[in-house]
N, C-alpha and C positions, 0 to 999 in steps of 0.2 A: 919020427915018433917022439923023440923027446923033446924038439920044439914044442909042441901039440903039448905033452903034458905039464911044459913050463906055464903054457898060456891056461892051461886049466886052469892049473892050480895060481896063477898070477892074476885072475877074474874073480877067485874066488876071496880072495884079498880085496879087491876092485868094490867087491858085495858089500865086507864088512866095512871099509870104510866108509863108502856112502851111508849104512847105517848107524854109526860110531856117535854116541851122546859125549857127553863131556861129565868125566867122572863126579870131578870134582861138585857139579853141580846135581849129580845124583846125590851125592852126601846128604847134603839141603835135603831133598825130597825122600828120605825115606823113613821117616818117623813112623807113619801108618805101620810099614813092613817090619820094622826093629821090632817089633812086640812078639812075631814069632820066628822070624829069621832073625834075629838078631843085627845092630848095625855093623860088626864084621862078619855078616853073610852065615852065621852059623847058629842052626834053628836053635831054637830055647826050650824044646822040646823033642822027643825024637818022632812024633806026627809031623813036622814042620820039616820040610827038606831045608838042606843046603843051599847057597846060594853063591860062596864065595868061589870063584876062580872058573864058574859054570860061562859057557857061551853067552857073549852078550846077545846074539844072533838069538840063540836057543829062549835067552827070558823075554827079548823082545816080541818072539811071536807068541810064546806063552800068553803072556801079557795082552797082547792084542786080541788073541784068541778069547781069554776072557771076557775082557769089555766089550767085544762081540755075540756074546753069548755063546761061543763056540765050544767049551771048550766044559764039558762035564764030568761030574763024580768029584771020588775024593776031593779036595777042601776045595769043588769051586762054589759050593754057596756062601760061603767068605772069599774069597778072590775076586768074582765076578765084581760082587759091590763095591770093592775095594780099587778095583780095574777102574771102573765106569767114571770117576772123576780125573783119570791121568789123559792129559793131550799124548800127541807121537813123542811130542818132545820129553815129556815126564818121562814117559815111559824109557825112550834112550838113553835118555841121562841114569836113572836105576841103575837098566841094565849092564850100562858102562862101569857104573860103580861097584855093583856087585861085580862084577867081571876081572875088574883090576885087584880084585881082596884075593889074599895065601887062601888057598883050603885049609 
């Protein structure tokens, strides 16, 4: 039983790596976003969620989910358009960025 839950929870690490941008190069790319998360992940308003210390996993699919069109309501008629010019890899590298930031 507890081999089993090591191996879970040791895939689920597996996940996040394979997805894992490179922070540093999120930096670079997030000027669009600073205007209302601000660049240490912390909205500039309080409409504007958080971002710092949030799952890179969690922004990555957000993120895609947009530029997919998937993903409606609250602020996606700004997100969406905002999404639609980022590749996989923009978007990793963000979300790494934001990820790596204190709440």
């Amino acid at each position: 039983m507890l081999a089993t839950v090591a191996l879970i929870g040791f895939s689920g690490l597996a996940v996040d790596a394979l997805a894992a941008g490179d922070p540093a190069a999120g930096e670079g790319k997030v000027a669009a976003c600073a205007a209302c998360h601000g660049t240490d992940g912390k909205g500039t308003a309080p409409i504007y969620p958080n971002l710092a210390g949030q799952s890179a996993t969690y922004l990555e699919s957000a993120l895609k989910a947009y530029r997919a069109g998937e993903r409606g309501g609250g602020m996606s008629a700004i997100m969406a358009p905002q999404a639609q010019s980022l590749s996989d890899e923009d978007i990793a590298d963000i979300a790494a960025y934001y990820a790596s930031l204190t709440p």
